[in-house]
C-alpha positions as CSV (number, residue, x, y, z in Angstrom):
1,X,-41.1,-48.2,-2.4
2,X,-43.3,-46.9,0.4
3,X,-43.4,-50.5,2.1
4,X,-39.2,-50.3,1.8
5,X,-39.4,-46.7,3.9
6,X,-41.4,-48.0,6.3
7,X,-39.0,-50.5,6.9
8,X,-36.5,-47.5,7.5
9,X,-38.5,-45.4,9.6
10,X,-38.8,-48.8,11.7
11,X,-35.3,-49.2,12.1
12,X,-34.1,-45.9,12.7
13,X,-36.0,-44.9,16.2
14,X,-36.3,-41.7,17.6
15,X,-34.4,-42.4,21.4
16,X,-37.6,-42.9,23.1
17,X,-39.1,-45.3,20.6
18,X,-35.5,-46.8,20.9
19,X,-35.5,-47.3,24.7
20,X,-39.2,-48.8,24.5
21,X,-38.0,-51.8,23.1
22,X,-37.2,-55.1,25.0
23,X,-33.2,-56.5,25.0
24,X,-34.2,-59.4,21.9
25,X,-36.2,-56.4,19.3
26,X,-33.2,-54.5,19.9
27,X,-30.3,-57.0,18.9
28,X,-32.6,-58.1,16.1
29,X,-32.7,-54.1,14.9
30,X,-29.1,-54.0,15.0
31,X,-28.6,-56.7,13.0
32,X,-30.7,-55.6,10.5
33,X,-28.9,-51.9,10.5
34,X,-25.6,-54.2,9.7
35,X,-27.2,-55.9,6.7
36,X,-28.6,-52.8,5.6
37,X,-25.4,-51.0,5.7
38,X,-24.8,-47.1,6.3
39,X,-25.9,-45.9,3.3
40,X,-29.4,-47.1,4.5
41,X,-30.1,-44.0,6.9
42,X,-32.7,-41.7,6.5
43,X,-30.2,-38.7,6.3
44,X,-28.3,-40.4,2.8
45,X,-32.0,-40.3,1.1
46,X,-32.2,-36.0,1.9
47,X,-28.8,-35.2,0.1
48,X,-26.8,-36.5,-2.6
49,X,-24.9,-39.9,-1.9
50,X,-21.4,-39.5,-0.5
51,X,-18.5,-39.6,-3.3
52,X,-16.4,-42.3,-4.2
53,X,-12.8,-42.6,-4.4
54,X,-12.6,-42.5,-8.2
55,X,-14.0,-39.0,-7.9
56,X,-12.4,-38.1,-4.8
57,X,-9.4,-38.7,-6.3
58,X,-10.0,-36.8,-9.7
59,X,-11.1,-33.9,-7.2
60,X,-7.7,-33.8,-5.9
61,X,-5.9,-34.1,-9.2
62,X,-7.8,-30.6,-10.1
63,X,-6.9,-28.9,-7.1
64,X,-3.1,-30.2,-7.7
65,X,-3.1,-28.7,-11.1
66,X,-4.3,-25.7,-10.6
67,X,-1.9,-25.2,-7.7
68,X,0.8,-25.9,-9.9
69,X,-0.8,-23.9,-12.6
70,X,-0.6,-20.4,-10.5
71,X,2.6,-21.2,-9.2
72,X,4.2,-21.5,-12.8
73,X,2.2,-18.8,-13.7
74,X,3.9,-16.4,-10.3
75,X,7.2,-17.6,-11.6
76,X,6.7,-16.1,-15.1
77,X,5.4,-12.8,-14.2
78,X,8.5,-12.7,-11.8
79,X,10.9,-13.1,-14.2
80,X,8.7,-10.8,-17.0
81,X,9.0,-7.6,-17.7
82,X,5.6,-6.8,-15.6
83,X,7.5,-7.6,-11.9
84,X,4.6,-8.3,-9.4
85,X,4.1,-5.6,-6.8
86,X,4.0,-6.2,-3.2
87,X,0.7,-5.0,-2.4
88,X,0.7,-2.6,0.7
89,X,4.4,-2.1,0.4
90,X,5.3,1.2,0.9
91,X,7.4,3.4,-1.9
92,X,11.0,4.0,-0.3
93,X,11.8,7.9,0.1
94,X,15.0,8.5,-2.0
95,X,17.2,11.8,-1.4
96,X,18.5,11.3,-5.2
97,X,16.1,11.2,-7.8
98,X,16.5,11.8,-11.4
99,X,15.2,15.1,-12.3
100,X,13.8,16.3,-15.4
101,X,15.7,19.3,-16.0
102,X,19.3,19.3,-16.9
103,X,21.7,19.7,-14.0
104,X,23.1,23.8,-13.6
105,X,26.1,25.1,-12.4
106,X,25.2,29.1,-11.0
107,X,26.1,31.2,-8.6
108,X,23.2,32.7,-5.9
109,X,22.8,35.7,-4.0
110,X,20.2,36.8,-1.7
111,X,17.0,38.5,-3.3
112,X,16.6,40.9,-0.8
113,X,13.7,43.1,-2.9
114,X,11.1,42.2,-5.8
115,X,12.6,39.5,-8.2
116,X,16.2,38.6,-9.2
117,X,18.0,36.0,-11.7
118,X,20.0,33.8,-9.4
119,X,18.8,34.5,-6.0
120,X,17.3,32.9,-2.9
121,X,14.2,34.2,-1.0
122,X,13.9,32.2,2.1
123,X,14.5,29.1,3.3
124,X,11.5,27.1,0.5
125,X,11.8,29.8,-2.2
126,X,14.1,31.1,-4.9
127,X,14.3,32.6,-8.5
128,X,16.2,30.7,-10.9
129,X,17.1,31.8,-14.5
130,X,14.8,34.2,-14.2
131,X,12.0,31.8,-13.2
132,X,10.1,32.3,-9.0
133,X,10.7,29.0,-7.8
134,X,8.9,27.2,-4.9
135,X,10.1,23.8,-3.3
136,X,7.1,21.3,-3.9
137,X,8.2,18.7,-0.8
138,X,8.4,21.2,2.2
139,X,7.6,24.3,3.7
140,X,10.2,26.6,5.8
141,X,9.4,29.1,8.5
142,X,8.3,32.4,7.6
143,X,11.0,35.0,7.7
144,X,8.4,38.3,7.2
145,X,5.0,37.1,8.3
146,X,6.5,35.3,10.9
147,X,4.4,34.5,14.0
148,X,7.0,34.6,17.1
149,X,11.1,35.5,17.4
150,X,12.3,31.7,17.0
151,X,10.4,31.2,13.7
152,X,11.8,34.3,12.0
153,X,15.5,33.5,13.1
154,X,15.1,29.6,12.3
155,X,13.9,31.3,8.9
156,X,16.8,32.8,8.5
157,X,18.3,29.9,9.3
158,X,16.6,27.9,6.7
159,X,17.8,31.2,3.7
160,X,20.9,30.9,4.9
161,X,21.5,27.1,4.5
162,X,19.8,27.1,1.1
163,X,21.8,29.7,-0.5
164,X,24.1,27.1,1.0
165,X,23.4,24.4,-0.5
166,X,22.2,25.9,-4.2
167,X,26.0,27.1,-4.4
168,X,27.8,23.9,-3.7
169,X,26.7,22.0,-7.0
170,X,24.9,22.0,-9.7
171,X,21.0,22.2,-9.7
172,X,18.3,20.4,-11.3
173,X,14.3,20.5,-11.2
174,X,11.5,18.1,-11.0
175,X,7.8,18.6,-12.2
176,X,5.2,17.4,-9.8
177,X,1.4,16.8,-10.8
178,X,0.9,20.6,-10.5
179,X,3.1,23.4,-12.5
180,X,2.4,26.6,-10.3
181,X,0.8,27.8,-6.7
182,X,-1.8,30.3,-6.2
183,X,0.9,33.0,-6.3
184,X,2.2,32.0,-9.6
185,X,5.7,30.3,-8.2
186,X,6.4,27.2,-10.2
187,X,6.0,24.0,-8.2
188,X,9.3,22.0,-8.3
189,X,11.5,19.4,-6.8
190,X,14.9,20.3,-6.5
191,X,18.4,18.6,-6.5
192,X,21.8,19.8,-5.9
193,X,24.6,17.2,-6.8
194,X,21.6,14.6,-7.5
195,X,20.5,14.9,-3.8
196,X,17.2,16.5,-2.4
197,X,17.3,19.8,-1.1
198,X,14.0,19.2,0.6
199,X,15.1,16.1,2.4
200,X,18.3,18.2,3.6
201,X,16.7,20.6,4.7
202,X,13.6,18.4,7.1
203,X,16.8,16.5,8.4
204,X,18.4,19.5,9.8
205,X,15.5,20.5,11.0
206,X,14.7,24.2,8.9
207,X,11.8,23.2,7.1
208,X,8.2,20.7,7.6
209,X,7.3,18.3,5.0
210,X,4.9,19.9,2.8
211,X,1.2,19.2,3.7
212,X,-2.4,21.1,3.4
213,X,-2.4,23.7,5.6
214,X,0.6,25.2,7.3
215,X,2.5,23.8,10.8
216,X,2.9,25.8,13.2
217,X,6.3,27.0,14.2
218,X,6.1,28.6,17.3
């Protein structure tokens, strides 16, 4: 064994021992590296020996099945009753939602003092069936701590358009993850004729999506 690598450190030269040979030691060398064949280097005897094409080929198979495996498996779960979900996809905003309560047909004033049945407040709050009601999904200018002129008349503004539209249908609520605010008013969606109050009412521009902390108005 160590006579046979010494015969392969003789063959396989470093450059400079290569180049100090004379034109005959170097055609005999290369005839020898032909006899020896490839698999004779010095970098086959550090790792494992290359694969054949039995086992290159059953490599392949695997990979195939498995592939084929995941897509039958994507197909199922498709067509199952647990759909896959498009991962970063955002939810779609929808002005008609379902709500929890059942739809009421009821006639609003204005609560211009203290509490009320059937009344509206301003333009994010209202008492209904006896109940202080506060719009979860936005928030409406302040029409008596108001902080300039415009954002007590587009206050107004908001009170009058939903007195508006809490007449022209019939009204439902929606729970959120919370039941009441710090004040007590019950946290709810609301719907008039299946559509969104709050979405109305951030299109025409009389009330801010809801979020921590007030925006500013003025």
């Amino acid at each position: 064994m160590g006579d046979r690598n010494k015969r392969y450190e003789m063959d396989w030269l470093s450059p400079a021992a290569y180049d100090a040979l004379s034109y005959e030691e170097k055609i005999a060398l290369a005839a020898r590296r032909r006899q020896q064949g490839n698999f004779q280097h010095p970098r086959y005897r550090r790792g494992k020996p290359r694969r054949g094409l039995g086992a290159y080929l059953v490599y392949r198979t695997k990979i195939l099945a498995l592939t084929v495996g995941a897509i039958v498996i994507v197909g199922w779960l498709s067509q199952s009753r647990w759909p896959l979900r498009t991962l970063g996809a955002a939810k779609p905003a929808s002005t008609s939602v379902p709500a929890t309560s059942t739809a009421v047909i009821t006639s609003f004033g204005y609560c211009y003092a203290g509490g009320g049945t059937d009344c509206v407040v301003d333009g994010d709050t209202f008492w209904f069936q006896g109940e202080d009601i506060r719009i979860a999904d936005i928030d409406a200018p302040e029409t008596h701590e108001w902080q300039c002129p415009s954002e007590k008349a587009l206050g107004d503004n908001a009170t009058q358009r939903l007195h508006e539209l809490l007449n022209s249908g019939p009204v439902s609520l929606q729970s959120i993850d919370r039941d009441t605010d710090i004040y007590g008013r019950k946290l709810r969606l609301v719907y008039v004729n299946g559509s969104s109050v709050g979405e109305t009412l951030i299109s025409e521009g009389l009330a801010h999506r809801y979020v921590r902390g007030k925006l500013p108005w003025c």
